[in-house]
N, C-alpha and C positions, 0 to 999 in steps of 0.2 A: 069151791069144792075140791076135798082132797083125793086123788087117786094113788093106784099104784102103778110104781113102775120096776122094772126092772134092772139093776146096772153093773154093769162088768168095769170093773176097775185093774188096769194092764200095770203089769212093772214095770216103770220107766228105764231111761239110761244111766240112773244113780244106782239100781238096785244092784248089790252084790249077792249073787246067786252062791259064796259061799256060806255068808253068813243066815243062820234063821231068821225067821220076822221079828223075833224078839231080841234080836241084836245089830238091826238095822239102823242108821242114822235117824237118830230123834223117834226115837220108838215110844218113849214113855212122853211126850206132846203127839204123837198121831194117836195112841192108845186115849189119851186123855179126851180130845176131838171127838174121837167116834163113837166114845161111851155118853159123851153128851149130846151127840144126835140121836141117841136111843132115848137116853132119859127123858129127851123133848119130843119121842116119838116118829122124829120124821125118819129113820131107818129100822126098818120091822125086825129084819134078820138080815146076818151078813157075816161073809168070814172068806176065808181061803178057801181055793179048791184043789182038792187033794192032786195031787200030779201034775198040777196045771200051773200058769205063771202069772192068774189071777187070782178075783177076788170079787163073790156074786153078793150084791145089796139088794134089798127090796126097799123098795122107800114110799112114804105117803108125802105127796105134794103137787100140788095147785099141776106144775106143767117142769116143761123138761129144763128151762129156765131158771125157776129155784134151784133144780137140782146142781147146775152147771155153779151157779152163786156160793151156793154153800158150801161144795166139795173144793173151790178154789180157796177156799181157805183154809185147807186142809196143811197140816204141816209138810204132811208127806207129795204133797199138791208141786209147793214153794221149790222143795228142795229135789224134785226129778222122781223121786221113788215110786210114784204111782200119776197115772194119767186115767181120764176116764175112756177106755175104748170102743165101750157099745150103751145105750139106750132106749130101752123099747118098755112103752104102756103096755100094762098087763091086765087084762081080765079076769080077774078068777070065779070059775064056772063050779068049782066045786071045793070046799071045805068042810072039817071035821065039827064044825061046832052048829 
């Protein structure tokens, strides 16, 4: 069974804080990565956080395990730009639909 979780993804010690996300080392293979863990459903919603020096996931999968599996092969995983900092199952109590 699939849950959700929660996941904070930190900016490692490659990321260059002058340049944007989208002129980052190997942007267009992490862009490419993470639009296919949407299309396969295991990441619900996800993006940067405004002012911040992450980047919040929601993900559906088995345990915290898959998660750790599939984000290490992340481009941006490989090359320092992003590490995973936090993990925590989510509950959700209340939704629009």
């Amino acid at each position: 069974m699939r849950k959700l979780f929660l996941v904070t993804r930190s900016h490692g010690p490659r990321w260059n804080d002058s340049r944007p996300i989208e002129e980052q080392e190997e942007w267009p293979a992490h862009a490419e990565f993470m639009d296919n863990l949407v299309a396969e459903r295991f990441i619900v919603l996800g993006g940067p956080v405004d002012g911040m020096d992450h980047a919040l996931l929601i993900v559906q999968a088995r345990d915290a395990e898959e998660i750790h599996q599939r984000l290490a092969k992340d481009p941006w995983s490989h090359n320092g730009l992003l590490r995973t900092s936090e993990l925590r199952s989510w509950t959700v109590r209340l939704d629009s639909t």
